[in-house]
C-alpha positions in Angstrom: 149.8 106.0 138.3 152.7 104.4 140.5 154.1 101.2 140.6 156.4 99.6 142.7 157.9 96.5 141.0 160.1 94.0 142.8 161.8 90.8 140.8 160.9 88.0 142.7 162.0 84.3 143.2 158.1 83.3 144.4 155.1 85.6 145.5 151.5 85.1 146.8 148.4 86.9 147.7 146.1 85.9 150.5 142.9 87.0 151.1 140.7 85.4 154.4 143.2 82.6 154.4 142.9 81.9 151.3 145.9 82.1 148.4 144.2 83.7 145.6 147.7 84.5 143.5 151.3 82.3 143.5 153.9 82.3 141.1 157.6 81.6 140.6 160.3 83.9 139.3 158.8 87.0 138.0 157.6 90.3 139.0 155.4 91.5 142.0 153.7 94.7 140.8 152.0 97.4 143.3 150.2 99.6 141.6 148.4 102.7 143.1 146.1 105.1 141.0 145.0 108.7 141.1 142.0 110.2 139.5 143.7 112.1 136.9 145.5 108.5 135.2 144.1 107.9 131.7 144.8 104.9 129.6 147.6 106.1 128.1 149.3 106.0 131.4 148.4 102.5 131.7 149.4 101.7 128.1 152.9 103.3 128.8 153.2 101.8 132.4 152.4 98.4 131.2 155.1 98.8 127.9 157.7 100.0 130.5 157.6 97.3 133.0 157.2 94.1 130.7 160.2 95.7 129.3 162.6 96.7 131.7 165.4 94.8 131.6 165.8 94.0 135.2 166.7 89.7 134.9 169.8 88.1 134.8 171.3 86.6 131.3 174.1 83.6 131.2 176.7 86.4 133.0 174.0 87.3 135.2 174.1 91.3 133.5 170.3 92.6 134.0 169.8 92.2 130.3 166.6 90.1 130.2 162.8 91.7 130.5 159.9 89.6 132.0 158.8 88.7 128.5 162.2 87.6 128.1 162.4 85.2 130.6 158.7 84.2 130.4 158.2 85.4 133.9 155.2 85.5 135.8 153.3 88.1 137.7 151.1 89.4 140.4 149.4 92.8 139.9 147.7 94.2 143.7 146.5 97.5 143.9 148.3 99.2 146.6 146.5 103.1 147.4 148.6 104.0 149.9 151.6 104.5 147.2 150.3 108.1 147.6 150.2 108.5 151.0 151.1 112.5 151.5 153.3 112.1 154.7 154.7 115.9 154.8 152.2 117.0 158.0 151.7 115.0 161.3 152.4 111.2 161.7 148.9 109.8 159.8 149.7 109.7 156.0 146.5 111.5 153.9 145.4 109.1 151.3 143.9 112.4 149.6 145.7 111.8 146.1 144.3 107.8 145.7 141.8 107.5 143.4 138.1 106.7 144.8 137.4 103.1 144.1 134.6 104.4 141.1 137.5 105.6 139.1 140.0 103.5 140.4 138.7 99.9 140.3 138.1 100.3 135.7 141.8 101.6 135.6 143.4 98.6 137.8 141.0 96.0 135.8 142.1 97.9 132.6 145.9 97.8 133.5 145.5 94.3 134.4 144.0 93.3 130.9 145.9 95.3 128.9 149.8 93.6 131.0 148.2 89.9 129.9 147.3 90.6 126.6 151.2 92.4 126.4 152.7 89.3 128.0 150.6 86.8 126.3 149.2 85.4 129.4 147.6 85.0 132.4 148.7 87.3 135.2 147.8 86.7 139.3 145.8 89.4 141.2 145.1 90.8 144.6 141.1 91.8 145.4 140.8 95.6 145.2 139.7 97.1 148.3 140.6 93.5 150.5 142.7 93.4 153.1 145.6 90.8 151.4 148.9 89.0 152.7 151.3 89.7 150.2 154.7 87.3 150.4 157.2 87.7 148.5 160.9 86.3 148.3 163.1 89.5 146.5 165.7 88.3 144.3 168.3 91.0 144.0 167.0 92.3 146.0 165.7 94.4 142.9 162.7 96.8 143.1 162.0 99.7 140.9 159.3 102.5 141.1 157.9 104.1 138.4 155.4 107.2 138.5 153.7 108.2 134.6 153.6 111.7 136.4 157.2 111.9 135.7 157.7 109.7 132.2 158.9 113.1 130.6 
């Protein structure tokens, strides 16, 4: 599991022309899933990033988590964070997770980050094709892969 998570002054989430997701200051989580990911990658990905400390306190020193600051955020699956790019110019999508074994682990990760944070969290639509805005504060974005948590 891979996540790309960027702190963000406001984000949103589009889908037909339609905003489906929009929140302040918080996170904007992309989150791409292979087949081998259990839930206790998702356990341990979800503890990480409602727990980095990646927000400003009163000296603006990135002391502050997203539970912290009671931040918001939006969770969108993102499949081509495993693009394989070492041959040719067309990334292989080969490592992404199907969306039979994906779609349970993205619902999953996005039940068990709300009931972590103690609310509600926006979404993308797996599989659509979304506008994602976003306004980086920092800018500060982070990735994080469970296949390398050791």
């Amino acid at each position: 599991m891979k996540a790309v998570i960027q702190r963000v002054s406001k984000a949103s989430v589009t889908i037909a022309n339609s905003k489906v997701a929009d929140i302040k200051a918080g996170l904007l989580v992309l989150l791409g899933i292979v087949d081998d990911d259990t839930p206790e990658d998702i356990k341990w990905l979800v503890n990480k990033i409602v727990n980095l400390r990646i927000f400003g306190d009163e000296n603006e020193i990135m002391n502050y988590s997203l539970i912290d600051v009671d931040g918001d955020t939006i969770i969108v699956s993102q499949f081509t964070l495993h693009a394989n790019t070492k041959k040719g110019n067309r990334p292989s999508y080969i490592k992404a997770a199907k969306p039979k074994v994906a779609i349970p682990l993205y619902e999953e990760f996005i039940k068990q980050f709300e009931t972590v944070l103690g609310k509600k969290v926006g979404t993308g639509e797996f599989g659509a094709d979304m506008k994602v805005e976003l306004l980086n504060d920092g800018p500060v974005t982070i990735i994080i892969d469970t296949k390398q948590k050791d």
